[in-house]
Residue, then its C-alpha position, 0 to 999 in steps of 0.5 A: x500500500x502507498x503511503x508517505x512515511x516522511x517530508x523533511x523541511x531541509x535540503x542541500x540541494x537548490x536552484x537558484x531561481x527569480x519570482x515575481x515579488x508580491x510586492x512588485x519587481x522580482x525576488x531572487x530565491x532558491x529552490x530546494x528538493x526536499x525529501x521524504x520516505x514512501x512505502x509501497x512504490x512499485x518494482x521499476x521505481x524509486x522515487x517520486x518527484x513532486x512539483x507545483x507552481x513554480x512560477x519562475x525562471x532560472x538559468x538562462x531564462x528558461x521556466x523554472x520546471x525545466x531548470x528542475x529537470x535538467x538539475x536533478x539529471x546532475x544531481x543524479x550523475x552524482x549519486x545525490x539522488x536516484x536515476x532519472x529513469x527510475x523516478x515518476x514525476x507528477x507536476x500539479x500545475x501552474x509552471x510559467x513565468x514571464x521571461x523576466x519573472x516580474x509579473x504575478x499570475x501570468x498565463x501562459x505555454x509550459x509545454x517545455x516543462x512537460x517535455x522534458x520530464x517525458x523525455x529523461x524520466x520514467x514517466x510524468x503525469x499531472x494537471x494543468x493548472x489555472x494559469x497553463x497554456x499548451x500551444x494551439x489545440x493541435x500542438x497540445x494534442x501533439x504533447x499529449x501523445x508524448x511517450x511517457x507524458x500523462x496529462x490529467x483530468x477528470x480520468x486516471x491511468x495505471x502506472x507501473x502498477x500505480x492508479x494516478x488520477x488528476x484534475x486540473x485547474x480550479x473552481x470557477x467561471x467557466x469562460x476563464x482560462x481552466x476553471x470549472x463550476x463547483x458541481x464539474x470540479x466536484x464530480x471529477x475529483x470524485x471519478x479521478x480520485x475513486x479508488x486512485x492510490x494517488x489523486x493530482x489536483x491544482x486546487x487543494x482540499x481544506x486540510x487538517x490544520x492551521x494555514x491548510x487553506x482549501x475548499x471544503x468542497x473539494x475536501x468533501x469530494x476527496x472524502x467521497x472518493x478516498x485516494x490513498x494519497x493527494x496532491x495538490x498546489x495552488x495556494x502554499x501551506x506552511x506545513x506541506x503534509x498532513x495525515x486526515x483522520x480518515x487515513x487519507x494523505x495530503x502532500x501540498x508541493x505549491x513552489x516545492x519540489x520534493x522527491x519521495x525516496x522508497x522507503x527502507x524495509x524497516x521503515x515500511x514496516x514501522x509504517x504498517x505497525x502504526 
């Protein structure tokens, strides 16, 4: 059985990276992998990596998500982390920025991002979030036919052995860019995430405490549905992962990346006791 036996707040690995200040103009701040334990990661994988709303740049002006990917290639040719071609990666939306990272919540194509996970990973699936272009609507559907590239919502899919379901976007009217009526985000979550060992949502579920921002409907449908694991970004919680009396795990990745190692034999023992 899956299950998310730690997050630790420290990392030795970070990107530098440049975000839009709330404030105005733009923040100059690293980006670091911080890293945790899972049980029940099937043969094939090692890891899972998990990001959200990085809305920035790094080197060389290209989309913070595509920094990540080719960072973590180094990392690995290092020893520091696993093969890239034994991690899944899942990617919870919103991954543009504006060449100069100066403009908040700006919309825009993350095709790149996408790319190249598909390319050196093991897999990458996910959703789209609020502000995610993907080119004209022939060209999305060419990234959608990418190898190895799973874009979500609404339905899931088996992954070595792993039911994922998705669903992108937030919760509103829907003549604006990925946004869907109460009642539709409603029922996706619950096909999406019925039965899934892990559900990829944008928008996140009111969570278990303090700061935990969420949607108590969407908390409703995850209670409803009960995937084993979700994942969400969209708005930062200050305390990243939380276990819902009902057993259910929420993993907030909003400007985080954390990679979820596999957890040692002892580990996922303790895990099973508990």
């Amino acid at each position: 059985m899956l299950k998310i036996e730690s997050v630790e707040p420290e990392s030795s690995l970070g990107i530098p990276c440049q975000m839009a200040s709330a404030a105005g103009g733009v923040s100059r701040l690293t980006l670091w992998l911080q890293r945790g334990r899972v049980s029940g990661l099937p043969d094939g994988l090692d890891a899972l990596l998990i990001t959200s709303d990085l809305q920035g740049i790094g080197e060389g002006g290209r989309l913070l998500g595509e920094v990540l990917a080719d960072e973590y290639l180094l990392w690995a040719g290092e020893g520091k982390v696993p093969r890239a071609e034994r991690v899944g990666v899942l990617l919870a939306g919103d991954l543009f920025s504006v060449p100069r990272a100066n403009v908040r919540g700006a919309s825009g194509d993350v095709r790149a991002v996408w790319r190249a996970f598909a390319q050196r990973y093991r897999w990458v699936a996910g959703v789209a979030g609020n502000h995610d272009t993907f080119g004209t609507p022939a060209e999305e559907s060419d990234l959608r036919r990418t190898r190895g590239l799973h874009m979500l919502d609404g339905r899931q899919v088996d992954l070595n052995g792993m039911v994922i379901g998705g669903v992108g976007g937030i919760i509103g009217k829907p003549n604006k860019l990925n946004r869907k009526i109460e009642t539709d985000y409603r029922n996706a979550v619950q096909k999406a995430g019925k039965g899934a060992d892990i559900l990829v949502l944008h928008e996140p579920p009111a969570g278990v405490v303090a700061g935990q921002m969420g949607r108590v409907e969407i908390r409703d449908a995850v209670e409803s549905a009960a995937p084993r694991i979700v994942v969400c970004g969209h708005t930062r919680w200050d305390v990243p992962f939380a276990t819902r009396p009902d057993g259910i795990q929420l993993l907030n990745v909003d400007g985080r990346a954390i990679l979820l190692e596999r957890a040692t034999e002892s580990a996922e023992a303790a895990g099973s006791a508990a």
